[in-house]
C-alpha positions, 0 to 999 in steps of 0.5 A: 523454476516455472513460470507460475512460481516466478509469477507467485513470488513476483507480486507475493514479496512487495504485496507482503510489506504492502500488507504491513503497512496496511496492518498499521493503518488498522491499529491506528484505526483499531486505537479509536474503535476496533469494531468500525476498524474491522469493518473498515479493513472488510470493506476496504478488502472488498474493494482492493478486489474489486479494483482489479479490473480496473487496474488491469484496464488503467494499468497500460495507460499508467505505465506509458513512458510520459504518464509514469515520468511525470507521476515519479515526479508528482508523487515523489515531491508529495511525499517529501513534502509529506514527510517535511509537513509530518517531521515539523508539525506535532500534531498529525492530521487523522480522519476523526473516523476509525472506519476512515482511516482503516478503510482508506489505509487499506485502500491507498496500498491496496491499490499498488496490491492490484498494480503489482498483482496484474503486472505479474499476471500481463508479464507472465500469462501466470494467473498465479501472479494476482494469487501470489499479490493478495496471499501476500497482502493478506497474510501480513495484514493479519498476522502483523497486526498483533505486532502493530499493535504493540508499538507505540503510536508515536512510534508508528509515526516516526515509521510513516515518515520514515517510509514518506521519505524513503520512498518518496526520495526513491520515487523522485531520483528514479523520475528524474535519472 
């Protein structure tokens, strides 16, 4: 296996299920009005790329031994209390935008897109690294939108807490071994 390939799957396979959350920010979005959900995932695209650069020049700073401890410790605790404040209260804070809340979806995921897509690039040398993330990004966003679109949104719901405390319970434990 070469190297670009390895460096092609290594951000192709996270950013893919990075790109299926995205597609249900959108079809939350798309259930208040579709055309301002559109171009909030337009938008919100454009600016996942235009962050790249920024990732790459944050991306050492953020990956330092101290900064990433206390980020494990900062981010894992907001998402379990995330997920508590979701699981107890009925109903769920939303932007009052569709534009809002495709764009900002995209945008929050987008963002560990470029973390992964230039980690695979500096650890290989492989510009297929950052290829591999926004192919992956980018086909799931489309073709699982149809899907997301089919599931309730009470069930998305239920999902989003579910990946709150999934990931916030990983986050946490792996901050504080």
């Amino acid at each position: 296996m070469d190297i670009g390939e390895i460096a092609f799957l290594a951000s192709f396979l996270p950013c893919s299920f990075e790109g299926f959350e995205m597609s249900m920010f959108w079809s939350l979005a798309s259930l208040k009005d579709k055309a301002k959900a559109n171009l909030g995932v337009v938008g919100g695209v454009v600016v996942v790329t235009l962050m790249l650069y920024l990732t790459y020049i944050l991306l050492p700073t953020l990956v330092s031994d101290v900064t990433e401890y206390y980020t494990k410790l900062l981010l894992g605790f907001l998402l379990l209390s995330l997920a508590t404040y979701f699981l107890y209260k009925g109903e769920y804070p939303e932007p009052k935008g569709a534009f809002l809340v495709a764009f900002l979806g995209i945008i929050a995921e987008g963002l560990e897109v470029d973390v992964f897509s230039v980690s695979s690039w500096i650890m290989t040398g492989s510009f297929l690294g950052i290829i591999g993330g926004f192919v992956g990004f980018l086909w799931s966003l489309f073709a699982l939108k149809g899907i997301s679109l089919k599931i309730p949104k009470q069930a998305l719901k239920t999902l989003a807490v579910i990946i709150l405390y999934s990931v916030g319970f990983i986050v946490l434990t792996s901050g504080l071994v």
